[in-house]
FIMAR-440002 format. One record per residue (C-alpha): y, z, x; residue number from 1; residue in three letters. Coordinates in nm, 4 decimals. Example, Ala and Ser with C-alpha at 12.3 -4.5 7.8 and 13.67 -1.06 7.14 Angstrom:
residues 2
<site y="-0.4500" z="0.7800" x="1.2300" pos="1" code="ala"/>
<site y="-0.1060" z="0.7140" x="1.3670" pos="2" code="ser"/>
This chain:
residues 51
<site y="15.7805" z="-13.9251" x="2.8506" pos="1" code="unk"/>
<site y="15.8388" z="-14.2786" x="2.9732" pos="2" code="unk"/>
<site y="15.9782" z="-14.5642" x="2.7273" pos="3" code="unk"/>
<site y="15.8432" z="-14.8951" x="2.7785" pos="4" code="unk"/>
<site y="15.9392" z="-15.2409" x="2.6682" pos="5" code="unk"/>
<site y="15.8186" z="-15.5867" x="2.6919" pos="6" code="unk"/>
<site y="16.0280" z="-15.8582" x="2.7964" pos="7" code="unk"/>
<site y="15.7870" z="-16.1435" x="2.6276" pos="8" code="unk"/>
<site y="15.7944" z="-16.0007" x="2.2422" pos="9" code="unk"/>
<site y="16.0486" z="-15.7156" x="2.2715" pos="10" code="unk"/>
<site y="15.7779" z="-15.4387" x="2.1614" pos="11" code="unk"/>
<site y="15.8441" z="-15.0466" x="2.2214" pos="12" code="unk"/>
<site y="15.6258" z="-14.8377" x="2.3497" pos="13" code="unk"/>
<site y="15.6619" z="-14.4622" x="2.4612" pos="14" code="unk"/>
<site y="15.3475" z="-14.3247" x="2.7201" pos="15" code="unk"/>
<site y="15.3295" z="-14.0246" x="2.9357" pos="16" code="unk"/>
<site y="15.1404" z="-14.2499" x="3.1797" pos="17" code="unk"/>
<site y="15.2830" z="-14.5018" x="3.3912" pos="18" code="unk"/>
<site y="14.9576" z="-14.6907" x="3.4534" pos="19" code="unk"/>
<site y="14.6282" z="-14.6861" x="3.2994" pos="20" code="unk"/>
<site y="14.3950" z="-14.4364" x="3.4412" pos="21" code="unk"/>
<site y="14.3808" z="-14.4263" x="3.7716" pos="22" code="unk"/>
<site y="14.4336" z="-14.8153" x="3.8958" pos="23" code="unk"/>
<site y="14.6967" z="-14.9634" x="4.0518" pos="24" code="unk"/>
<site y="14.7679" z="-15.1952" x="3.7833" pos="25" code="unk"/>
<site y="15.0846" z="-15.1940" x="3.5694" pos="26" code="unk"/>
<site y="15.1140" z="-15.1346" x="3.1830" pos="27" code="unk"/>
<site y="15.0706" z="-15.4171" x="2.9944" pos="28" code="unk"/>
<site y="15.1491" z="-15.5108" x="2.6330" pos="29" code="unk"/>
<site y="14.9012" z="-15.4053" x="2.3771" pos="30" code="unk"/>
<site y="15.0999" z="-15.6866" x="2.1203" pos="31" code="unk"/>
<site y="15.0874" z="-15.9977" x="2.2824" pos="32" code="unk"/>
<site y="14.8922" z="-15.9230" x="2.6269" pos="33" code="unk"/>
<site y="15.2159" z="-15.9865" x="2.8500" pos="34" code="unk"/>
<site y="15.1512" z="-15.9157" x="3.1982" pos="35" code="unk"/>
<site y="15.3552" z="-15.5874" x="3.2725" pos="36" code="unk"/>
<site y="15.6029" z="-15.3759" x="3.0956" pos="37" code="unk"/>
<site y="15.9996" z="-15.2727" x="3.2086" pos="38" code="unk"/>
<site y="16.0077" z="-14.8997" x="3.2103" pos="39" code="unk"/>
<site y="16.3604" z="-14.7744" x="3.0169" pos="40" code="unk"/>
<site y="16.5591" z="-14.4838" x="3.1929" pos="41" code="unk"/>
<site y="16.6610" z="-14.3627" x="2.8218" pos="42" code="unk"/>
<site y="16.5468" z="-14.5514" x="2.5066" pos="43" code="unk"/>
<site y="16.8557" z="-14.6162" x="2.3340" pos="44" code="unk"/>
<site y="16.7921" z="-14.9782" x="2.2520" pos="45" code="unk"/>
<site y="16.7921" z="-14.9708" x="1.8343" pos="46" code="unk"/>
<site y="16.5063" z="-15.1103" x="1.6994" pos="47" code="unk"/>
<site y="16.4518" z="-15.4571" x="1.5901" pos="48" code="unk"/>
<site y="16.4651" z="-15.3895" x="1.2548" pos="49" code="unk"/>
<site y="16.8125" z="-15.2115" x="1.2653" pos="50" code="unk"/>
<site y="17.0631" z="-15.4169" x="1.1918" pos="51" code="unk"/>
């Protein structure tokens, strides 16, 4: 399971696919519509919310 992140509004995602279907186009936010996504070796960012 991959962990996803966008650097534009800071949204978390986790997907099991790296791109959508089968096109060579990267992830992109479903929040804001940002481009592409940073994929996170291990989510252990705390939420937004936490603090």
């Amino acid at each position: 399971m991959a962990n996803f992140i966008c650097p534009n509004c800071s949204n978390r995602l986790t997907s099991s696919e790296r791109t959508a279907g089968f096109g060579t186009r990267p992830k992109s936010c479903p929040k804001c519509g940002f481009g592409f996504l940073f994929e996170l070796l291990d989510d252990y960012y705390p939420a937004p919310t936490a603090a």
